[in-house]
C-alpha distance (Angstrom), angle and dihedral (degrees) to the residues before:
residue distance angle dihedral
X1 . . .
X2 3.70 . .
X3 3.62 128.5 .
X4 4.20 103.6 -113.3
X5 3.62 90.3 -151.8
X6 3.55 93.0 58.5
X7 3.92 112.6 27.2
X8 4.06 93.8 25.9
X9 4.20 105.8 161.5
X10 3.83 100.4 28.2
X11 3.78 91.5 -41.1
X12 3.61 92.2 -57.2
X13 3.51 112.0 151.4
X14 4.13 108.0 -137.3
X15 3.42 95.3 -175.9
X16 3.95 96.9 55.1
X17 3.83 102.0 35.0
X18 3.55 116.9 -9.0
X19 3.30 123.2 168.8
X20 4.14 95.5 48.3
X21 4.22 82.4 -52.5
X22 3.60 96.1 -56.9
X23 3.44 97.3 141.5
X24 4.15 103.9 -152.5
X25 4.05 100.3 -162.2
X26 3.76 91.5 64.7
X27 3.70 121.5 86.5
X28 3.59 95.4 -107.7
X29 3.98 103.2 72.0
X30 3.11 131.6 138.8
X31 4.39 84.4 30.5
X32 3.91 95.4 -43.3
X33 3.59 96.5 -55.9
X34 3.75 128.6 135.8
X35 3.35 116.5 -123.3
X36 3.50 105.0 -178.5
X37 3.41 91.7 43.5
X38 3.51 95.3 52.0
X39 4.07 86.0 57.3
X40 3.49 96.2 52.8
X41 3.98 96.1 44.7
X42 4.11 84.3 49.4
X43 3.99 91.4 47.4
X44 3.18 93.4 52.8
X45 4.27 98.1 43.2
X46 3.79 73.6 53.1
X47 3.84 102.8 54.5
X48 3.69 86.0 44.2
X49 3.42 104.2 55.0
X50 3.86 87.8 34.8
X51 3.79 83.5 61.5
X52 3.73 99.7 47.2
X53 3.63 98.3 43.0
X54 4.01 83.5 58.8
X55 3.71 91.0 50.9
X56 3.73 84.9 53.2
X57 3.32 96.1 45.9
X58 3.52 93.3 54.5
X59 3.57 96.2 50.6
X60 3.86 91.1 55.3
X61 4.10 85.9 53.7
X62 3.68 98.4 42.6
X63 3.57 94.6 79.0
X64 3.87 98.1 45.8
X65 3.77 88.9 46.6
X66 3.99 92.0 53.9
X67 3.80 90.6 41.5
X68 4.16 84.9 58.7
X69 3.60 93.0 44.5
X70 3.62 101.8 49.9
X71 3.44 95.6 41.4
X72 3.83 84.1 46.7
X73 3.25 97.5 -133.8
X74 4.03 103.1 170.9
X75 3.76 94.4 -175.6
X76 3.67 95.0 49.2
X77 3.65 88.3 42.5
X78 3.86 92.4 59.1
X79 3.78 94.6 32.2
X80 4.14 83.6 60.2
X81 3.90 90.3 44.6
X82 3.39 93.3 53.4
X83 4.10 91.2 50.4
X84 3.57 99.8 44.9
X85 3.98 111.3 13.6
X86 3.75 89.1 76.9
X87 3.55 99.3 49.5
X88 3.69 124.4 137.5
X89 3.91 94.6 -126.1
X90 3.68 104.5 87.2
X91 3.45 94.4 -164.0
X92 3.79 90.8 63.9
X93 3.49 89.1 49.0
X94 3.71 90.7 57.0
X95 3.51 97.2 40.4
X96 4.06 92.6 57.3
X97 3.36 96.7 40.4
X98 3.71 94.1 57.1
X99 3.62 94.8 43.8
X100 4.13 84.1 45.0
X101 3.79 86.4 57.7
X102 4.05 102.6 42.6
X103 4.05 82.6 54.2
X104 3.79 92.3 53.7
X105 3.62 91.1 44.4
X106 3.77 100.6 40.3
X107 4.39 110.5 21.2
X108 3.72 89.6 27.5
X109 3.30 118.7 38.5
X110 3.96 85.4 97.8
X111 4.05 85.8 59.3
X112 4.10 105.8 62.7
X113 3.67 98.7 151.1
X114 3.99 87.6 53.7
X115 3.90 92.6 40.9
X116 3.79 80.3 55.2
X117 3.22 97.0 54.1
X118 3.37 105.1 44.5
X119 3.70 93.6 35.3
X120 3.77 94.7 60.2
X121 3.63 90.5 44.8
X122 3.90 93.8 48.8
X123 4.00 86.7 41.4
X124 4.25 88.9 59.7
X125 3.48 92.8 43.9
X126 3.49 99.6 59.4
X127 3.53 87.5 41.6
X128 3.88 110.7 -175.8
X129 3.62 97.9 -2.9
X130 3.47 107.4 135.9
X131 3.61 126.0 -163.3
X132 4.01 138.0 134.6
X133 3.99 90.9 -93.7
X134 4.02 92.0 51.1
X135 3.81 88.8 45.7
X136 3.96 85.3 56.2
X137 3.86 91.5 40.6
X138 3.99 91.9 54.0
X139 3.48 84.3 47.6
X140 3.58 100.6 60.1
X141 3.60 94.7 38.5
X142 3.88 91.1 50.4
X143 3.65 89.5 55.4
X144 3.80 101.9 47.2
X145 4.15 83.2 46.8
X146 4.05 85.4 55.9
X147 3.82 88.9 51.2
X148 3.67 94.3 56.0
X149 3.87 98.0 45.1
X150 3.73 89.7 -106.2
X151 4.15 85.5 136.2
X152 3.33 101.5 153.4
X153 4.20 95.5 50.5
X154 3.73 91.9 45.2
X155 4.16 89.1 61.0
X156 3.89 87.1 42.4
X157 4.13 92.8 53.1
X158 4.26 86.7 46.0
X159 3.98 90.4 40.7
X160 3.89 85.8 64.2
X161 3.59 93.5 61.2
X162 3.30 115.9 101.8
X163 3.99 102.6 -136.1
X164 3.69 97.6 150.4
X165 3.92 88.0 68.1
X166 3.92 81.1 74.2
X167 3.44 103.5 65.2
X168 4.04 104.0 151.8
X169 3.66 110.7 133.1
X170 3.30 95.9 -118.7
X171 3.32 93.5 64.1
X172 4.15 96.1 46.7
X173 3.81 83.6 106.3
X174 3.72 91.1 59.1
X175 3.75 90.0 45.4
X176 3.90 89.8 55.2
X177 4.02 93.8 48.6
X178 3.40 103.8 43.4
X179 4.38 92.4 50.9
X180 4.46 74.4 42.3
X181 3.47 94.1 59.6
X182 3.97 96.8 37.4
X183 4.45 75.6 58.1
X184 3.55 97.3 61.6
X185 3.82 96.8 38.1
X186 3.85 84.2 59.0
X187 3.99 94.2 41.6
X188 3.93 86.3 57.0
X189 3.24 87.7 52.8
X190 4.02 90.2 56.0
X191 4.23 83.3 -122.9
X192 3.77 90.2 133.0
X193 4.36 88.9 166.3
X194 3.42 87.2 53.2
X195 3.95 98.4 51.6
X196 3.66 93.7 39.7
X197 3.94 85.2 62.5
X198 3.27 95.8 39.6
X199 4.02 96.8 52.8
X200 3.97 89.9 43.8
X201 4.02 85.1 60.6
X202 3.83 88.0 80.9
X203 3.80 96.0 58.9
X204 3.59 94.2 106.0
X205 3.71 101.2 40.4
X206 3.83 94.2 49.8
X207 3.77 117.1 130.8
X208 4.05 127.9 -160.1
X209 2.59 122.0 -64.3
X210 3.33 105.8 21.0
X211 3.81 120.4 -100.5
X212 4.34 111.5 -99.3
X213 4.22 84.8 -129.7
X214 3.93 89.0 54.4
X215 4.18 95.6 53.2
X216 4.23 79.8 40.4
X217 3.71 89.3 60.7
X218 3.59 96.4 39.6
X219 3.80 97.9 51.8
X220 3.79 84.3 48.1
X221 3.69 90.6 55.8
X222 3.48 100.5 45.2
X223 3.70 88.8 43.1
X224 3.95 87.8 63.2
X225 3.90 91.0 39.6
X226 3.69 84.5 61.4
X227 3.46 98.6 -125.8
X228 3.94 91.6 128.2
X229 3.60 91.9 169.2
X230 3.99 96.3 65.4
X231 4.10 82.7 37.3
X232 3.99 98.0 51.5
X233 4.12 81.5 54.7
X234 3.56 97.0 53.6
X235 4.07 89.4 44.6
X236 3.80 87.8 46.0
X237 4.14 90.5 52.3
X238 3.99 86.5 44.5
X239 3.72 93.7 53.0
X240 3.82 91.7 52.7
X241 3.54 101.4 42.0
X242 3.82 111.7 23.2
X243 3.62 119.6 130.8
X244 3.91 116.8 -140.6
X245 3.33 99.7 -162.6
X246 4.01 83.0 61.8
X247 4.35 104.3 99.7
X248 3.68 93.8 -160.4
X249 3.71 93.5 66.2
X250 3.71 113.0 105.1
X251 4.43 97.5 -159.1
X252 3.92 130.6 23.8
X253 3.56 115.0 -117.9
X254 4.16 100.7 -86.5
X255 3.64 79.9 54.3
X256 3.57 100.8 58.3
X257 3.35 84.7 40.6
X258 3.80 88.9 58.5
X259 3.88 86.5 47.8
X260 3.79 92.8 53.3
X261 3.84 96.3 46.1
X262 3.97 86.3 55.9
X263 3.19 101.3 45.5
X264 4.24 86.5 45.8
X265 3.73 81.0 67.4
X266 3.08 103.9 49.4
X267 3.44 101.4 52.0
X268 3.76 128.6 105.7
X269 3.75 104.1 -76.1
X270 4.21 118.3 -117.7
X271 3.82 126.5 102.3
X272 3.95 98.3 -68.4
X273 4.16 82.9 71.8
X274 3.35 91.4 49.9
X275 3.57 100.6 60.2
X276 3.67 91.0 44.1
X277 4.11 81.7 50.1
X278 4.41 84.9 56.9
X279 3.45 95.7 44.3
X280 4.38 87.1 53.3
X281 4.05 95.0 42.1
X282 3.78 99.4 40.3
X283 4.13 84.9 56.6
X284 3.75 108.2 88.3
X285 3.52 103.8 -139.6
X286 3.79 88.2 59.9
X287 3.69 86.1 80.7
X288 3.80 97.7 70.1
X289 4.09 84.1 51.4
X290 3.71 101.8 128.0
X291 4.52 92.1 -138.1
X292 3.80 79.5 46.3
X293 3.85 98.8 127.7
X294 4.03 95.7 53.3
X295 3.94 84.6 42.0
X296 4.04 89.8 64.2
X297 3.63 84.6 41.6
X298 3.84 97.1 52.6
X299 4.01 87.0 48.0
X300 4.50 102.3 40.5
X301 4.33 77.3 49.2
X302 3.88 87.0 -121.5
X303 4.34 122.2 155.9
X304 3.65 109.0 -79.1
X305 3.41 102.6 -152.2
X306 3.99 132.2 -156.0
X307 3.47 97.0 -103.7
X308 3.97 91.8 64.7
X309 4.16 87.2 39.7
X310 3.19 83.0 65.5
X311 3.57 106.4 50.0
X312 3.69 91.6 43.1
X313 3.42 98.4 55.7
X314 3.74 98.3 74.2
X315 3.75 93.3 63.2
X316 3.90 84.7 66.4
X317 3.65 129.9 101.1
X318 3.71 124.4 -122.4
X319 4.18 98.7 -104.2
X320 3.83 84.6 46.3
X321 4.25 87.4 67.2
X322 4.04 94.3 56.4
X323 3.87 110.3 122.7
X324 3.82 117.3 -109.8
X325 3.83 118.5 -167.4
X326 3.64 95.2 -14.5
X327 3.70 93.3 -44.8
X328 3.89 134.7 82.9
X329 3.80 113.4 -117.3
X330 3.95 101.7 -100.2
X331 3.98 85.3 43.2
X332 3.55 98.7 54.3
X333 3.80 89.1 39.6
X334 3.59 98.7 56.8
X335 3.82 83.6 51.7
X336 3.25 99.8 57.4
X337 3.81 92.4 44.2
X338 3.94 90.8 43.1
X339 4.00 92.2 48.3
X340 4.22 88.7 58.2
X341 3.56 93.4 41.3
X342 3.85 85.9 58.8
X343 3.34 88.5 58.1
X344 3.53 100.3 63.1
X345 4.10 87.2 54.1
X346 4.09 97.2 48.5
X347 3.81 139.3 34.5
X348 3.65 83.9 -141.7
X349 3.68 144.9 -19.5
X350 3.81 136.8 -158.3
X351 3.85 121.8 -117.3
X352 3.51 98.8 -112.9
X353 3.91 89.8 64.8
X354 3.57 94.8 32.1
X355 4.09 84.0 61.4
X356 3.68 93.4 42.7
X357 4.32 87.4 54.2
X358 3.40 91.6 53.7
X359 4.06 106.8 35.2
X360 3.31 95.7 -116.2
X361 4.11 138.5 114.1
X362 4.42 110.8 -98.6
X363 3.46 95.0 -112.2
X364 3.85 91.0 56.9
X365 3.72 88.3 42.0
X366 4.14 88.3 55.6
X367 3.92 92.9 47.1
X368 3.90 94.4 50.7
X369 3.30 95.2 51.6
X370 3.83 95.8 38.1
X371 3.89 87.3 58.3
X372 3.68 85.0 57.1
X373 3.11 105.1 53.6
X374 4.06 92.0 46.7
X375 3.82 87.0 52.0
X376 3.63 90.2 59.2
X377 3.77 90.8 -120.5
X378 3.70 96.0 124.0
X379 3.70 144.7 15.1
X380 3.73 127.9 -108.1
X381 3.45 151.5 63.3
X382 3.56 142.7 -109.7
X383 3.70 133.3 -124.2
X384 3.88 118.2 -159.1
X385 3.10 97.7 -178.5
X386 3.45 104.8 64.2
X387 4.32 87.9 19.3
X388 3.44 93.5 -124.0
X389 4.05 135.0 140.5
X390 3.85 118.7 -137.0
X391 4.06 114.9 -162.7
X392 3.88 97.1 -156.7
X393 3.80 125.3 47.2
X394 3.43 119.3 -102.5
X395 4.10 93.3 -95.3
X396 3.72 88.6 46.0
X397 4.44 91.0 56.7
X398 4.03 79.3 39.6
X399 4.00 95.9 60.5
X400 4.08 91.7 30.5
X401 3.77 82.4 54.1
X402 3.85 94.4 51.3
X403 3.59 91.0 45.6
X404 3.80 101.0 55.6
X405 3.78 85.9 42.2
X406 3.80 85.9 57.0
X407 3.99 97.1 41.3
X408 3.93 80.9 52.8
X409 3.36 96.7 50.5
X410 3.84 100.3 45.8
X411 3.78 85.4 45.3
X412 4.26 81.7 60.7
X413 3.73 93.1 45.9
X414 4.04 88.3 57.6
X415 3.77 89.1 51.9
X416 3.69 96.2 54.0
X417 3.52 96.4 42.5
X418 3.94 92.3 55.2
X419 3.95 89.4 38.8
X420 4.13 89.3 56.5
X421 4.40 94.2 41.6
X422 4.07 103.7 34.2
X423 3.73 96.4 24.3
X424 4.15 83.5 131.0
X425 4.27 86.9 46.1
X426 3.97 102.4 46.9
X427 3.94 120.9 33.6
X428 3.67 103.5 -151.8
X429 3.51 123.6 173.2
């Protein structure tokens, strides 16, 4: 009987030449042919002819595509789009969306209502694809939408580019404009949500300093979120610093500077405005501003009075005219401005008259300047009792008491003394 350890399987040795001898680590398996080899060199016969039956294929479309287009045939168009746009051969893909986008840009670019509407079509068929010629494509489209006042599609085409997938420093800058420019399509649109999103997208991609487009954008925004006092800032840094030769700005620098003395004014009134208000006035060029006689007035805390209102008013924008607190914005403004102004005529004044300054009923009078005073933008305190508005706190009309009381009294003193040493000089009495 055979040992099993040593003639296991008939006595065939498997660990010497199993298999009938073949021995299937050596090169020559499967009869001396090279498998893997044999994969790779059919892989890549594959890829190539995989690659020139595309180029084929897109030679036998090109025509029929360019017949659609320049007969502008938007149904055909789409109906082809449909067919051949989703295709699982990328490199058809590629190839007709490049040729779809030198057509736009070269036979077409007479035809923007038909780019539109093919574009748009084209864009939401190939739904997230995103690739170079797409990119281009939304770009084109967005543009043309922008033209027509179609604001808020033209951010929605750029929104569905995927920009952040190019994150390179280099191109941080590009980053920051293109989430800039999806800002302002929105703001046009009066979707101030929407912007504000939008413009905080480029947090993470922002270089130093920050870009001149990306303060633009910002002042813009906070100019609709009426907070005019963060907004006349931004102006104020545009009008020193902007760059003309920059294409993305949307003002030269006296017109920012227009922008920031506008929103100066209409921003809540308190001593933060008023230094914004020095900065304005003690720049030259503010002088040929055409508001710029209720602009001096805003910042020497002098009466504005309706007449000027009035004439200010039409250098305002439409979302700078929404009411706030019962008011519109210049209204409540010149309130504001007109209630501390008062307070550098009287000690104290009673609601009644306080209503009649301003145009307004008492009790609105009382709640404007009660808001004030809680917002710790000016000093004072109300009595209710006797419906009256004091300017100073009560410790402030405390010490101004005891210092006229002392002026008075030191003025006494002098009397006496010259009474009792040049009583025969001065006759008082």
């Amino acid at each position: 009987m055979s040992d099993f350890d040593d003639d296991d399987f008939g006595g065939v040795d498997v660990d010497d030449d199993d298999f009938g001898g073949v021995d299937v680590d050596d090169d020559d398996d499967f009869g001396g042919v090279d498998v893997d080899g044999d994969e790779n060199m059919s892989s890549e016969l594959n890829r190539s002819v995989s690659k020139e039956e595309s180029k084929a294929l897109f030679e036998s479309l090109k025509g029929q595509f360019e017949s659609l287009i320049k007969q502008k045939d938007d149904s055909g168009v789409v109906e082809f789009a449909q067919t051949h746009f989703l295709s699982d051969n990328p490199l058809l893909k590629k190839d007709l969306m490049s040729l779809l986008v030198r057509l736009v840009e070269g036979e077409l670019s007479d035809s923007p209502e038909f780019v539109l509407s093919i574009g748009g079509k084209i864009i939401a068929i190939a739904g997230e694809q995103s690739t170079d010629e797409m990119h281009k494509l939304r770009r084109i489209v967005s543009k043309l939408q922008d033209e027509q006042g179609q604001w808020a599609e033209a951010a929605r085409t750029l929104e569905g580019i995927d920009i952040k997938a190019r994150t390179e420093e280099k191109l941080s800058v590009e980053v920051c404009r293109h989430f800039s420019n999806i800002s302002n399509l929105y703001l046009q649109a009066r979707m101030v949500k929407e912007a504000e999103l939008a413009i905080n997208q480029c947090s993470q991609y922002l270089p130093k300093p920050n870009p001149v487009f990306y303060t633009d954008t910002w002042a813009k925004l906070h100019n609709h979120l009426m907070d005019f006092t963060k907004a006349a800032i931004c102006y104020l840094r545009l009008s020193q610093s902007a760059d003309q030769g920059e294409m993305e700005l949307s003002n030269t620098a006296v017109g920012y500077l227009e922008e920031a003395a506008i929103c100066a004014i209409l921003a809540p009134a308190g001593p933060h405005r008023l230094r914004i208000l020095g900065t304005i006035c003690k720049d030259e060029r503010s002088d040929n501003l055409p508001f710029h006689s209720i602009l001096k007035k805003a910042y020497s805390e002098k009466i504005i009075r309706q007449e000027e209102k009035i004439g200010f008013r039409a250098h305002l924008r439409d979302f700078q005219m929404v009411s706030v607190d019962g008011f519109d914005v210049l209204d409540k403004a010149c309130i504001e401005h007109n209630i501390l102004s008062a307070g550098n005529i009287y000690d104290n004044i009673s609601f009644t008259e306080l209503g009649l300054l301003l145009g307004v009923d008492k009790q609105k009078a009382e709640q404007s300047a009660a808001r004030m005073i809680m917002e710790n933008r000016m000093t004072g305190f109300l009595d209710q009792i006797e419906e009256l508005l004091y300017f100073r706190e009560p410790d402030q009309m405390n010490e101004w008491s005891a210092n006229i009381f002392s002026a008075c009294a030191r003025v006494v003193n002098v009397v006496d003394f010259i009474a009792l040493h040049h009583a025969n000089e001065f006759k008082l009495g």
